[in-house]
C-alpha positions in Angstrom: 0.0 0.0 0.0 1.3 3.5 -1.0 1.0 6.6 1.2 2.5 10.4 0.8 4.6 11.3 2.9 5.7 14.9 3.0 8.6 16.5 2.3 10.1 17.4 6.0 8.9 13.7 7.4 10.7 12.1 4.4 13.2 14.7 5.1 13.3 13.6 9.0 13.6 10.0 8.3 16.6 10.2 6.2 18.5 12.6 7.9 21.6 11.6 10.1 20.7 13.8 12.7 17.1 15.3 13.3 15.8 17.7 15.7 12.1 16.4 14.6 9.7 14.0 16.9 7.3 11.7 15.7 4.6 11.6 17.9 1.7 9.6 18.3 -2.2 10.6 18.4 -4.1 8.3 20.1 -8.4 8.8 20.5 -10.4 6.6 22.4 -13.8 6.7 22.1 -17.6 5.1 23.2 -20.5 5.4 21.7 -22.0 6.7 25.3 -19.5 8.8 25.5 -20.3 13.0 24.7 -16.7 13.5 23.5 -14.0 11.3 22.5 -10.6 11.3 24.8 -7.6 12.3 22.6 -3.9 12.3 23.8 -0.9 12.8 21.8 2.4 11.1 23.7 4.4 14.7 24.5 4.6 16.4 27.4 3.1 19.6 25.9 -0.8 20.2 24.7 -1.6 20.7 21.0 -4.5 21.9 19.0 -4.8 20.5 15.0 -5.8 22.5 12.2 -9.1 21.8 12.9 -9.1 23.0 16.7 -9.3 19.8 18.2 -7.1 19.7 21.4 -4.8 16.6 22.0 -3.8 16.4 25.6 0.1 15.5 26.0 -0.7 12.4 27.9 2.0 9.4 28.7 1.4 6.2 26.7 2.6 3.5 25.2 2.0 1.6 22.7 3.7 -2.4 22.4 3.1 -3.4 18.6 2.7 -7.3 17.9 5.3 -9.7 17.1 5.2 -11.0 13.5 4.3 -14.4 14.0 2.2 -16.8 11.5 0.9 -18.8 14.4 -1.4 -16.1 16.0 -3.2 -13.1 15.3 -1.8 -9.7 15.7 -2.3 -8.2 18.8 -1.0 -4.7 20.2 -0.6 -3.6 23.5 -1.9 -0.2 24.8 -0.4 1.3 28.0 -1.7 4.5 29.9 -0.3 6.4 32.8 -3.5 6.4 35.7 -2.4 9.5 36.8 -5.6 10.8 36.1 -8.5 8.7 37.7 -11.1 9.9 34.4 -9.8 7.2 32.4 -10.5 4.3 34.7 -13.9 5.2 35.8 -14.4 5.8 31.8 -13.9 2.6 31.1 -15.9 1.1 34.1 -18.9 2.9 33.1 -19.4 0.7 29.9 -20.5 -2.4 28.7 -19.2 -2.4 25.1 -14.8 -2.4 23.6 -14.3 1.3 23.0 -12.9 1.9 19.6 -9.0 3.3 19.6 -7.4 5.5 16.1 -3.8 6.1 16.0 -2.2 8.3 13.9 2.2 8.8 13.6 2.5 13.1 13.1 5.2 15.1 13.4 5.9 16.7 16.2 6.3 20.2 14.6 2.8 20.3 12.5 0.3 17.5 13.9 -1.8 17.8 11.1 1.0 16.1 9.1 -0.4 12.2 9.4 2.6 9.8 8.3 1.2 7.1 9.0 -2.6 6.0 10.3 -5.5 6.2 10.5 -4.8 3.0 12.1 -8.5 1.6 13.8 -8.4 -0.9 16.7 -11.0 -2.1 19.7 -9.5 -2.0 23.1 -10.0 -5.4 24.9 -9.0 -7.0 28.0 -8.9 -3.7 29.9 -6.9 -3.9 33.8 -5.7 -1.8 35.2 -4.1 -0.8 38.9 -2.7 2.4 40.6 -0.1 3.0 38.0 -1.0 1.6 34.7 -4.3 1.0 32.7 -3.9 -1.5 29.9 -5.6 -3.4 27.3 -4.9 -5.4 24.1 -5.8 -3.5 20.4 -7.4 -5.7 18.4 -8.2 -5.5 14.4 -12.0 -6.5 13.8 -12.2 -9.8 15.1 -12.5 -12.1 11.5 -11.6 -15.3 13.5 -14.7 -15.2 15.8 -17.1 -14.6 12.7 -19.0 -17.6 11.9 -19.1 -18.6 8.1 -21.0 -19.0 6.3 -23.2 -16.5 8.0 -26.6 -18.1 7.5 -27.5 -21.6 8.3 -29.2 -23.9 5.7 -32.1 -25.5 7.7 -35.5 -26.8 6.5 -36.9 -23.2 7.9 -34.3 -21.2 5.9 -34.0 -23.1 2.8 -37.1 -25.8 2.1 -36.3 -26.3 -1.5 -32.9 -28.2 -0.6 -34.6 -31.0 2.0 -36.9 -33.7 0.3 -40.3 -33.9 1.8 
């Protein structure tokens, strides 16, 4: 898959030395929710292009291991320093939905990579650390083929 990169991103990726930052977005979000939570991982608040403030907010983010034998599975990490998140999340019956994006750190409207579009599963968390897994749409767990062929569904196949 392609994807345009700008100039001072390709320009901070080649470089030997760089004083540029790539930072990551990070919104989580509910459907009860009123407004999404967004963080960006800086120590420093920013506002996008489109006056949308990201809250420099300390995460991380553990990306999957490339293995054939399982699915994909990322790893979110979030400073509880603020108690909002946790009782966010307890509140809920339903995966809240997770977006990343890679900026740089000098324009935040310059997306070099992302949207990337995850569920957040398996939520724990203590008095340090909230956590949970970021899954892709779960393809495994569909079942196929969707409909089953029984004599209510589908008379024409069954002899009478």
């Amino acid at each position: 898959m392609s994807r345009t990169v700008s100039e001072a991103a390709v320009r901070a990726m080649f470089d030997q030395e760089t004083t540029e930052a790539f930072l990551v977005k990070l919104e989580i979000d509910h459907s009860t929710w009123g407004t999404p939570y967004r963080f960006i991982n800086d120590r420093a608040d920013h506002t996008d292009g489109s006056s949308v403030e990201w809250i420099g907010y300390p995460f991380k983010i553990r990306l999957p291991d490339d293995r054939d034998d399982e699915a994909p599975i990322a790893e979110l990490s979030i400073d509880n320093v603020d108690r909002q998140i946790v009782q966010a999340v307890r509140e809920i019956q339903s995966p809240p939905s997770i977006t990343l994006w890679v900026v740089l750190g000098s324009d935040i409207d310059d997306v070099v990579a992302g949207p990337y579009e995850f569920s957040l599963n398996s939520v724990k968390w203590d008095s340090l650390v909230v956590s949970g897994s970021l899954e892709y749409e779960p393809i495994l767990n569909i079942r196929y083929p969707q409909d089953r062929f029984t004599y209510l569904t589908t008379p024409g196949l069954f002899k009478t």
